[in-house]
N, C-alpha and C positions, 0 to 999 in steps of 0.2 A: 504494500500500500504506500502514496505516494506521502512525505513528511508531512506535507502542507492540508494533506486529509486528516490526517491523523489530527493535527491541531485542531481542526474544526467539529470531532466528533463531541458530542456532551452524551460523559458519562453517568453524569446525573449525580444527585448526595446521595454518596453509595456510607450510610450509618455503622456505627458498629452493629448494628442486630442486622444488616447486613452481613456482616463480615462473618458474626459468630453465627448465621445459619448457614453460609456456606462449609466452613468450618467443619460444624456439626455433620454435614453430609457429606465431607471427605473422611470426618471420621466415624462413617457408620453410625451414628448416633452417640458415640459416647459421649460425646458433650467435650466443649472446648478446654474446659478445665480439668481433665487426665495430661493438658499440657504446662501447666504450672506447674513452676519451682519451686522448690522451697530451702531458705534461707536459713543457715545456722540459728539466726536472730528467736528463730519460731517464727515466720507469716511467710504465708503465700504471694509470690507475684504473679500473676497472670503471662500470656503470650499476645492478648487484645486489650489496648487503651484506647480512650478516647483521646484527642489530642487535645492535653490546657489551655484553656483559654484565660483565663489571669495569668501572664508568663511573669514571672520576676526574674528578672534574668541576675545570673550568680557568674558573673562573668572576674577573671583575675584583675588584681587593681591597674594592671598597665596594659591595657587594651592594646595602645597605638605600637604599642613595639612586642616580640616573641617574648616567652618565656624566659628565664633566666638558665642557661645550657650550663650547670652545673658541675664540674670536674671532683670526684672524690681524691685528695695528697693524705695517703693513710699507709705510706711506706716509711717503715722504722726507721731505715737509713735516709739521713737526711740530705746528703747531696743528691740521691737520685729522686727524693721525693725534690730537692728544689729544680732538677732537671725535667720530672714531670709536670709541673706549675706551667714552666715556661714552655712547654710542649702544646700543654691545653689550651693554654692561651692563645700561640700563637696559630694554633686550628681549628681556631673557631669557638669555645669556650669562651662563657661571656660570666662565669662564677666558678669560684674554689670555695670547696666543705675539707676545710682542716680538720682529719679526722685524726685525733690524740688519742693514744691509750686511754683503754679503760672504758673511751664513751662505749654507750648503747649499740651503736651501730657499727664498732671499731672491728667486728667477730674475726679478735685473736691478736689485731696486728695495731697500727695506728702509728703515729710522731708522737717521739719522744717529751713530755711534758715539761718543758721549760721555755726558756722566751728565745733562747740560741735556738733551737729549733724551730719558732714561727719567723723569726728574722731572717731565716737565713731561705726559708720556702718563700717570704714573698721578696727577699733583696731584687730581685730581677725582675718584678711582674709593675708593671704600669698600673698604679691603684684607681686612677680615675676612670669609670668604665665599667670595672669590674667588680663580683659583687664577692666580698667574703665571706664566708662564714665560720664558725666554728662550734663543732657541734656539739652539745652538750657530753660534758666530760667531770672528773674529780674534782678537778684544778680550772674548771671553768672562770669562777669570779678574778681568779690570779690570773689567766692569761689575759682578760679583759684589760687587767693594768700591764700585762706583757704588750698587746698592742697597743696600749695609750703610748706607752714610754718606745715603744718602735716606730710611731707614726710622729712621736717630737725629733725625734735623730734624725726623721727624712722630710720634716717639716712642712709636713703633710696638714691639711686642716678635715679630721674627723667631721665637722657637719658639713664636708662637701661629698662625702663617700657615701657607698652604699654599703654596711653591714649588717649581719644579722648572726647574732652574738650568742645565742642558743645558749641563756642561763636557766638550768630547769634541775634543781635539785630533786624533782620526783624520781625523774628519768636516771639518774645519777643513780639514785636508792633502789629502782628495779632494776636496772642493768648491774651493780655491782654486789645489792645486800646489802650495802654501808654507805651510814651519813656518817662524817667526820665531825658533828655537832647535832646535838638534842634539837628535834623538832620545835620546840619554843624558843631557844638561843636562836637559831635558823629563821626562823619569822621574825623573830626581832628584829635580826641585824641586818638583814639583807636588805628594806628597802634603802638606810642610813649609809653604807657600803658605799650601793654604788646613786648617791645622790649626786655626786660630780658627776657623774654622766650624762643627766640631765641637764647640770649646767653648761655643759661641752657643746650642748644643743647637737650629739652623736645621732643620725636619724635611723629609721631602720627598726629592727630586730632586736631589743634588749632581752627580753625573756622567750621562752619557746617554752610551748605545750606540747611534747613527743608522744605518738600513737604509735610510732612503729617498734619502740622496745614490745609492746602489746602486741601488736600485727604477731611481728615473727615470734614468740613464744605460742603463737596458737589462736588468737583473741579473735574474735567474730568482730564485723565491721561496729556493729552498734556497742561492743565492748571499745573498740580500738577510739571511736569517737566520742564518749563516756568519759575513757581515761585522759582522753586530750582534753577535751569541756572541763573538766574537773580540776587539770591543772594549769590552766588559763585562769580559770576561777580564784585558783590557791594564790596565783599571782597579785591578783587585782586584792584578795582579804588583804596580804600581807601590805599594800599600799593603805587601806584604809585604815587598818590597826595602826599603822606611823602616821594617819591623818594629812595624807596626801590625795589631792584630788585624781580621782579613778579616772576622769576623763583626758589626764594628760600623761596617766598610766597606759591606756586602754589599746593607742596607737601603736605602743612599742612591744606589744605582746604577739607572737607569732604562732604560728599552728607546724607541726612536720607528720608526715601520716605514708602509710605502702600504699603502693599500688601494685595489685598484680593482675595476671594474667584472664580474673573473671573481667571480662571492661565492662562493663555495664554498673557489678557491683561497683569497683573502684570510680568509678566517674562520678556515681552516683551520690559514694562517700565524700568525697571532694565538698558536692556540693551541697549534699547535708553542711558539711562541716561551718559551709559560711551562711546556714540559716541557725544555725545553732548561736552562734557567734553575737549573730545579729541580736537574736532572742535574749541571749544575757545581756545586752549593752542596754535595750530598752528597756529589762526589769532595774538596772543599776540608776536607771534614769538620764541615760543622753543620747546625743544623735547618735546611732552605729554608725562604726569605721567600717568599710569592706578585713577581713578577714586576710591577713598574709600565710600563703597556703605553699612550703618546699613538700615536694614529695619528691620520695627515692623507690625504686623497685623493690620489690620483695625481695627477701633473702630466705623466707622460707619455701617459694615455688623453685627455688634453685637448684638442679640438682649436680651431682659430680660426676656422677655415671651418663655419658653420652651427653656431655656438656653444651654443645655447640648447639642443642634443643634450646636452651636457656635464651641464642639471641632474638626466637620468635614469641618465647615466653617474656623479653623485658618491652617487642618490639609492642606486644599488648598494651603492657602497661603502662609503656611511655605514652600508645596514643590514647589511652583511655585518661591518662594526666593529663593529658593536653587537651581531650573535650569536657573533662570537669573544669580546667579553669585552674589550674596548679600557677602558681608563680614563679616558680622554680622550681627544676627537675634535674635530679642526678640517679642516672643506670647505673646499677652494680653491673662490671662486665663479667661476660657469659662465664668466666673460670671462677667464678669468687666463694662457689663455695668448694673448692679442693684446694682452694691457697688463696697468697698473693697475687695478683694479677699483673702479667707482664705485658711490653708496649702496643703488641697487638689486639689483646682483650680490650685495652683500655681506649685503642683506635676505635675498634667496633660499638664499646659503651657510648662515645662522643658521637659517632657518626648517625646509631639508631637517633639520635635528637635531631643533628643538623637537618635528614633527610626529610625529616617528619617538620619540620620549623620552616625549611626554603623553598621546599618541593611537592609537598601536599597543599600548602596554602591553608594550613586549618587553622593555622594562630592568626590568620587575618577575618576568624569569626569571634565575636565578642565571647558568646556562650550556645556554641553549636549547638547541645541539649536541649537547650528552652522553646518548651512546651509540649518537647515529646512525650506522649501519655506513656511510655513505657518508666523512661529514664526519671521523668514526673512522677511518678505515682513509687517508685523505687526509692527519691531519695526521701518522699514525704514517710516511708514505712521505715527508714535508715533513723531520720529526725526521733522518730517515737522510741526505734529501739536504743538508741544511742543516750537520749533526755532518760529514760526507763537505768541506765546505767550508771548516768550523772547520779538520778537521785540517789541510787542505791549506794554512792561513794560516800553523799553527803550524809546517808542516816549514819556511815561509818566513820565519820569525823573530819573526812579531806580523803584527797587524796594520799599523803602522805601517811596517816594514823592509818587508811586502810592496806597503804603496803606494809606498814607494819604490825598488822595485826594477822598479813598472811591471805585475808579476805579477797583481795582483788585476784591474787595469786591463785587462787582455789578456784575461782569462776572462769577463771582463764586455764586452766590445768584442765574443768571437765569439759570445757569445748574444743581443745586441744585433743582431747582423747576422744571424742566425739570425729572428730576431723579426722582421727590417725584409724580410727575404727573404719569409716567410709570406704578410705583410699584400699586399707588391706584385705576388706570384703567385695574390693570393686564394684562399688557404687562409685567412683570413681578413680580413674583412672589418669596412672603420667607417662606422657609418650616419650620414650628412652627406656624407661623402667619396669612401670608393669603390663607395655603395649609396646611391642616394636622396639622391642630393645633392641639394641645389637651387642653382637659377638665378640666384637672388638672393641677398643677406648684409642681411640686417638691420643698422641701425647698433647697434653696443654701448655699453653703461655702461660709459665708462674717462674716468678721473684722466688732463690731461695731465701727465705728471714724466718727469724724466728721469733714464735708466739711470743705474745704481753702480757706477763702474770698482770691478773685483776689486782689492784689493790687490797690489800688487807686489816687495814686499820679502822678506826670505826669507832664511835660511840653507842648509836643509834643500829642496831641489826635487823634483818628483816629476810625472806626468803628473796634470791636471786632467780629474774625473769630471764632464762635463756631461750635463746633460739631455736627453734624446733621445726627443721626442713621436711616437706610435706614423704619427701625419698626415703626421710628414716622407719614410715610404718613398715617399709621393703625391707630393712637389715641397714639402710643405708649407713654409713658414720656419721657421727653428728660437727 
């Protein structure tokens, strides 16, 4: 049929009771809904929406320009981690996530924790432009005055840069077990600490709310967003306890969350995350700020057996970051969970973004999503089961009193074990592993170094949230 026919036919408002009776009659009668999902959370999603008509769009706060192309420097050795900086940068990376021992998302390796090591990874990198960060770690509030005192040597002026400085002592307490100071010394002193910083007029990222220690120990989407709301929250108490206004708090608090390979869930989560956001700013009483939203790939869809699966598994996750509206985005490359990752994994982590950033054209849509009744109606059931998580943190004290009372740990351990049950009964399955494996293992791009004892010190103990790759229900290693 000729193109210019085709424009002309009216196909008329073909409804969904439309849609669900034909449906119906492909599938014998069983009815549309033998095709619903259902969600770790507890609720059914459908396979038919109507399309929303109230769209709010959840779009990332810098619309006119891409996401932020993310580079993880999390190599022990510090020359070649400052050799990688200047690699990333100069191919296209438009941000570096200084990943220190010990942080959350370090799993094993990281830069060594003192200020010769951030000085010497960013000595060669051109700071206007690019965004920093540094991801919550031990020694988080100290490196903060390790880059003050590195950015007066190069006389540099902190409120003309972009960082996001990822202080989040929750994250610290789940990733490690251990606060180095009692949870009320710790709410004390931390808004009075870093009050210069405020006066620095430093923009950006001062506090960060981490979902992905959560994610990858097992956590269901509406747990993973629960525990970030909850520690967003903790931030903003600790301001108002020092009698500082929340609303000049509120801007510099960030959000970091997985993204994997379901994209719909992760897209979905994304932008729950900034109606969630929203929702606490209007109960606190002021206008909402849009929501600063890094996401990083999963590290528990990772697997090590038949590795090179991993780069269709991050290639999900970055576009499903990219149609929720992510700000920032950093791939783990395809080798990261059998080691270090050498120059070529970390080509391929950088490139799955560029390709997707210059060449798709999809960061030139505000908020691709808005109004699809699928994605709509997904993150409206994400909001419920996520707020359902917040509260349950709150009747436990914070988020802090509930990692240490073990509480958040345990709900996260039986949806873990929920998820580890699935995969080994094959109710679902991973392609390398328990579908299409292969016979052989390719050798990988890996960095020899070696592991980073956790820290061990501590005042404050609590059970440690480690990572739990979906390949270990298989035997895999962890």
């Amino acid at each position: 049929m000729d193109p210019a026919t085709l424009l002309e036919l009216d196909f008329g408002d073909q409804g969904v009771a439309h849609w669900r009776a034909a449906a119906t009659k492909a599938l014998k009668g069983a009815g549309i809904e033998t095709l619903a999902s259902h969600a770790p959370d507890g609720f059914a999603y459908g396979p038919l929406h109507e399309r929303k008509s109230d769209i709010v769009h959840l779009a990332r706060a810098g619309t006119s320009r891409s996401w932020t192309i993310v580079a993880r420097i999390d190599d022990p050795d510090i020359g070649r981690a400052a050799q990688q900086a200047r690699e990333e940068i100069e191919n296209g990376a438009t941000g570096l996530a200084l990943v220190f021992e010990g942080a959350g998302n370090a799993f094993g390796f990281g830069l060594p924790g003192n200020p010769h090591a951030l000085g010497t990874v960013l000595s060669a990198i051109e700071l206007s432009g690019v965004q920093i960060r540094i991801d919550s770690h031990p020694s988080s509030r100290a490196s903060v005055e390790w880059l003050i005192a590195y950015l007066a040597g190069r006389r540099a002026d902190p409120a003309r840069l972009d960082f996001a400085l990822g202080i989040d002592p929750a994250t610290v307490f789940a990733a490690t077990g251990r606060l180095r100071m009692s949870i009320e010394a710790l709410e004390e002193s931390m808004p009075q600490s870093l009050s210069h910083l405020f006066a620095l007029g430093v923009p950006g990222v001062l506090f960060e709310a981490d979902g992905r220690i959560c994610h990858n120990a097992g956590a269901t989407a509406g747990q993973e967003l629960g525990a970030a709301l909850a520690g967003a929250v903790a931030h903003l108490r600790m301001f108002e306890k020092a009698r500082q206004p929340l609303i000049y708090a509120a801007p510099h608090i960030g959000f970091a969350l997985s993204a994997d390979h379901d994209l719909f869930m992760s897209a979905a989560k994304i932008r729950a995350m900034r109606l969630l956001w929203t929702r606490v700013q209007e109960t606190c009483g002021f206008t909402p700020g849009q929501a600063r939203i890094h996401v990083e790939t999963s590290m528990r869809m990772m697997t090590a057996k038949d590795a090179e699966t991993n780069m269709l598994r991050a290639t999900i996750a970055a576009f499903a970051a990219a149609i929720g509206g992510a700000d920032s985005l950093s791939v783990l490359p395809y080798s990261a969970a059998a080691g270090l990752a050498g120059p070529f994994a970390r080509r391929i982590a950088r490139n799955t973004q560029l390709v997707l950033a210059n060449e798709t054209g999809i960061d030139r849509v505000a908020d691709p999503a808005a109004g699809s009744g699928g994605i709509e109606a997904l993150t409206e059931r994400l909001c419920e089961a996520g707020w359902r998580e917040f509260q349950a943190i709150g009747k436990e004290g914070g988020l802090l009193a509930s990692l240490k009372s073990g509480a958040i740990q345990q709900r996260v351990k039986t949806a873990a074990a929920e998820r580890a049950r699935r995969f080994a009964s094959g109710q679902e399955t991973i392609i390398g592993v328990s579908k299409f494996a292969s016979a052989t293992q390719r050798p990988l791009d890996l960095i020899n170094a070696p592991a980073m004892p956790l820290p061990t010190d501590g005042t404050v103990h609590g059970e440690r949230m480690a990572a739990v790759r979906d390949e270990m229900a298989f035997g895999g290693a962890a």
